[in-house]
N, C-alpha and C positions, 0 to 999 in steps of 0.2 A: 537207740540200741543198735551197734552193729556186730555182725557174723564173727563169730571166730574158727579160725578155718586152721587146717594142718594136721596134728596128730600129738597124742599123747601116751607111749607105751606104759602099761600093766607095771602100775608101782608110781606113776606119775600121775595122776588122776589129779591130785589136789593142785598141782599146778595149771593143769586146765581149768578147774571151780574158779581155782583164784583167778586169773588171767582173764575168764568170762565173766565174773562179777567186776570186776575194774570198768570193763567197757560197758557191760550190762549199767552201771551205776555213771557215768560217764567221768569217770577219773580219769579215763581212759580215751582218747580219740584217734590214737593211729599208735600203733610199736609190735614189735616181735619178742619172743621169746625163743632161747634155743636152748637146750642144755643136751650135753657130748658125756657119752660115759664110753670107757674102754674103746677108744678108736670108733664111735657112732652116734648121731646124731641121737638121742631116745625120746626128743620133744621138739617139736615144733610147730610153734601157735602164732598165727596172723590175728592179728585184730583192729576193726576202724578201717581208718581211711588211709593216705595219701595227703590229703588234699583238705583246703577249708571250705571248700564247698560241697564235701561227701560226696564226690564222683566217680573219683580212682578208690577202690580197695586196696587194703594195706595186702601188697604179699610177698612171699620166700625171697624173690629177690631185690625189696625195698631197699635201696640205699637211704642211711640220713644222716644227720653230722652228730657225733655225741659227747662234742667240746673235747672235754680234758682226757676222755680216754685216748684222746689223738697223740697225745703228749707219750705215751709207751711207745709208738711209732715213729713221731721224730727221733727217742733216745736207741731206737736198734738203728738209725742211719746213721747217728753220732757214732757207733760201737762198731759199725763197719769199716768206718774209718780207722778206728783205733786198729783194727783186726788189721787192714792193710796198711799199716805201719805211719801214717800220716798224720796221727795225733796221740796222744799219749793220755791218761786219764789224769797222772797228777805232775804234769810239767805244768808252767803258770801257759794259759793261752796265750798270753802276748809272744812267746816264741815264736808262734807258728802267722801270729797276729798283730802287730806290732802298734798299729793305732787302737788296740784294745786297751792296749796295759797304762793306761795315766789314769788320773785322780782318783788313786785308791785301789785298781783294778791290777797292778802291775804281777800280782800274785794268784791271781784266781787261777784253777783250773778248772778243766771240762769233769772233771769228778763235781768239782761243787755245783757246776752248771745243773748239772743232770741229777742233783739231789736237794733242788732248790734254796742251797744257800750261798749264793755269788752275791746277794743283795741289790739286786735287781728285778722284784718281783711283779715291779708293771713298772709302764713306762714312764720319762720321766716329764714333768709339769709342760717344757719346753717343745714336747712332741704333739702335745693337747690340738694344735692347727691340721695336722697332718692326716690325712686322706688314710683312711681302713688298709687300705691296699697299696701303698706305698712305701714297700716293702723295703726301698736303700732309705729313704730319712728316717724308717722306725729305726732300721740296725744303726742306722749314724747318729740317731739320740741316742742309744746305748751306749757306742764309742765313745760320745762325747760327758755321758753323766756320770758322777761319784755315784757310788753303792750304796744305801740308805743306811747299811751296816757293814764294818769288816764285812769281807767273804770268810764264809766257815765258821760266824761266832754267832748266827742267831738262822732262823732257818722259819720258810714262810713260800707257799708253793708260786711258782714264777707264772703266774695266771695266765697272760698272754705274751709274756718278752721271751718264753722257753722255747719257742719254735724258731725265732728271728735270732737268738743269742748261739742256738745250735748253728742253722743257715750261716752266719758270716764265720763262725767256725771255719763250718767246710771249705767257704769260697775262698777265704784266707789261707789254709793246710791243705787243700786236695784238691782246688780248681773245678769244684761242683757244689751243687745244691740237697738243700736238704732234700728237695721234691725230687732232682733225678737220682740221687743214692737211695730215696725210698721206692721210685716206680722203677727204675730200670734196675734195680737190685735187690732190696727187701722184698719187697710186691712178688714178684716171679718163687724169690726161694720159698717162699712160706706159702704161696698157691694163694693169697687175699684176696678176695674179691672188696679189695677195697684202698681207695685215690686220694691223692693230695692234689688235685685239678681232676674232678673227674672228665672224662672222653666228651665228646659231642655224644657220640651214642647209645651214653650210659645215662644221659642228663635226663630221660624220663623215668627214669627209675627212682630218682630224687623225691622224698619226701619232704613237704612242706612244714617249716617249724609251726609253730603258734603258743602266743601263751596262755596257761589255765588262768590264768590274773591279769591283767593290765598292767600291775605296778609289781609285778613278779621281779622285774631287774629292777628296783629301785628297796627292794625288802630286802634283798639278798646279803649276806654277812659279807660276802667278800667283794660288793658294790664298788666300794673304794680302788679295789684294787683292778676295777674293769670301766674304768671312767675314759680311759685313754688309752687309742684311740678312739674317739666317737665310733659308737655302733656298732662295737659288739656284738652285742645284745639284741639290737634291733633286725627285727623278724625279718623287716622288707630286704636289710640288704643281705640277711642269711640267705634268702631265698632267693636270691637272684642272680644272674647266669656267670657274671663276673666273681662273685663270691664263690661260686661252685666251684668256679674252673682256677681257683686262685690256688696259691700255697699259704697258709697262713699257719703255719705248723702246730702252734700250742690248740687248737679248737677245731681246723676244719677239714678234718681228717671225713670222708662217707665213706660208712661201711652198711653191711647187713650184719642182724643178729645173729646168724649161723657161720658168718666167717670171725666174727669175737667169740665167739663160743666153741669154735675148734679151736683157734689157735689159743685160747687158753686151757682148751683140754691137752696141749702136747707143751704145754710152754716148758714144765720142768722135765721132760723126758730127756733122758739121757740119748736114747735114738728118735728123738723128735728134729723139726725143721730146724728151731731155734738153736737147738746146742750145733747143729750140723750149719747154720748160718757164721755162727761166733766162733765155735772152737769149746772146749771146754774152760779153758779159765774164763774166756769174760764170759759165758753164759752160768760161770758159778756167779761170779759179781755182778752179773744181772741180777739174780736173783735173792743175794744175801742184801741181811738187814744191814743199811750203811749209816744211819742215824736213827734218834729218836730224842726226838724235843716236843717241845710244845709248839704248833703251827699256824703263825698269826692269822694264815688266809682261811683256813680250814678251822680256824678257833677252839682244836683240841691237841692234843699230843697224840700223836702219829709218828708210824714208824716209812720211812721212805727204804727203799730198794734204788739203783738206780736208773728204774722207771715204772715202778710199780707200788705202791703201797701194800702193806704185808701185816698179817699179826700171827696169832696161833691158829688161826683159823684156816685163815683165805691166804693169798696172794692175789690183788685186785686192780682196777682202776676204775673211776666213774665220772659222770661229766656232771657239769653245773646243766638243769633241766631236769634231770630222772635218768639219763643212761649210767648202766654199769655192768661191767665183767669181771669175772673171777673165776680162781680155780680154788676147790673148795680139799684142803689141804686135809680134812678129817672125812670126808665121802667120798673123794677121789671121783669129784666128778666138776665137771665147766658149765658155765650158763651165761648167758648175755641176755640183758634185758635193754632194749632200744626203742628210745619215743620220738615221738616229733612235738609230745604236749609240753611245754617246759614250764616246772614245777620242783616239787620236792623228789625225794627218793624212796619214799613211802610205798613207791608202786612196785619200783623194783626189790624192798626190804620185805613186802609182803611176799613176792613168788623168792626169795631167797626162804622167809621162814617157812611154806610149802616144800624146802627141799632139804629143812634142817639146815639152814646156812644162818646165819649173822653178817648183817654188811654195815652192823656199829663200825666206826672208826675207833679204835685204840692200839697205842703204841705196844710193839711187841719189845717188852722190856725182861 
């Protein structure tokens, strides 16, 4: 049993109960909770640890990685560029890219990229050798592989190729990276406390992943699709200093639950960071629904944004493990829910139904 420490204002009670029974019951061993109403923070709960050996407390400004919600952050450095004129949403990327566009790619644009149907949702057989972190032979297996399908005719979330398929993007149209158009551009305007290589001395803030299961990455529906590069998945090399400080864009985004939880408390404002980051058109096309299919990796029909998944409810993102954030489209209010235990989404569906949310997947048709 560990403390749950923070705050929870009058009207928010049940999401404390729930939050402290999670950990109380140990489904829970280290994450935050934040939820933002009308421009302020009205909750904030620490819980667990840190650490696998229960030493460090989990607290307010716990970083930890929360995979795929990283992927909304890659796609506003993609959109910065759009905004500064250096790529365009539906010209085919080989304009700007030129070793992109063979066997089959010759047509794709950075719209399908960011709405994961370029057909290139992991990597391809040929990269299976290749080092977690070696960043130019992932993007050059790309270059080099056919698309498992037309681009734009079938649609299946880009697990981990969406962060390295953005990156050679940039490096090809704007002579930068994804990581410094997120840190030295994104990061600043929207005030984030939160890195794609985090600092040297932000690296104790880092929380330790762990899994509830052993065989937790080998059960998972979208296993397939996280085969390659080796190690993903694996906790030791999440956790370790090089992983930290790396760019790996589709998953290794650290953040804390109060900086997910604001910035999706302003995400749609019209006088918020976001609209004043983009401009108003691409922060309307951030925001609108751009597809809705059935989603091979996520195994339901889902509606994509492009870079956010949306229904009537929410506007959201979440990560393979238990993290997710959303803005809650019928309460008008933001929450983040961030672990380090990596498991289902049970944890965070229950403090969503504590808040009258639904974080079901279905497509907003």
């Amino acid at each position: 049993m560990g403390a749950v420490e923070g705050f929870a204002e009058d009207g928010y009670e049940a999401v404390r109960e729930v939050f402290q029974r999670l950990v109380d019951d140990g489904l829970e061993t280290g994450a935050g909770v934040s939820v933002w109403r009308d421009g302020r923070e009205v909750v904030r709960l620490d819980g667990g640890w840190m650490d696998a050996g229960r030493r460090r407390p989990w607290h307010a400004g716990t970083l930890v990685q929360p995979y795929s919600l990283s992927k909304s952050f890659a796609t506003l450095a993609a959109l910065v560029a759009v905004r500064d004129g250096a790529l365009d949403l539906d010209e085919p990327i080989a304009a700007r890219w030129p070793a992109y566009g063979v066997n089959g790619k010759e047509r794709t644009t950075l719209r399908q990229v960011l709405t994961h149907r370029a057909g290139q949702p992991r990597f391809p057989a040929e990269a299976a050798g290749l080092d977690l972190l070696d960043d130019a032979g992932l993007r050059e297996s790309l270059v080099r592989a056919a698309p498992e399908y037309v681009p734009g005719s079938s649609l299946g979330e880009h697990a981990l190729t969406y962060g390295h398929l953005i990156d050679g993007i940039l490096r090809a149209s704007a002579g930068t990276t994804l990581g410094e158009v997120f840190n030295g551009v994104v990061r600043p305007a929207l005030g984030l406390d939160a890195w794609f290589g985090v600092p040297d001395g932000d690296l104790d803030r880092v929380a330790d992943l762990e899994y509830a299961d052993p065989d937790w990455p080998r059960l998972l529906h979208a296993a397939p699709w996280l085969r390659i590069p080796d190690g993903t998945l694996d906790v030791e090399r999440a956790n370790s200093r090089a992983w930290r400080q790396s760019v790996f864009g589709a998953v290794n985004l650290h953040t804390t639950a109060t900086a997910m939880a604001a910035f999706f408390s302003r995400l749609t404002s019209a006088d918020g960071p976001v609209h004043a980051l983009l401009g108003p058109r691409l922060h309307a096309d951030l925001l609108a629904a751009q597809v809705t299919d059935f989603d091979e990796v996520f195994g339901t029909r889902i509606t994509w944004t492009l870079g956010f998944v949306r229904d009537h409810g929410k506007i959201a993102k979440g990560g393979i493990g238990g993290s997710a954030a959303w803005w809650s489209r019928e309460h008008h209010h933001a929450c983040a829910y961030l672990t380090r235990r990596l498991d289902d989404h049970s944890r965070a569906a229950r403090i969503a139904a504590a808040l009258g949310d639904d974080l079901s997947v279905v497509g907003e048709d």
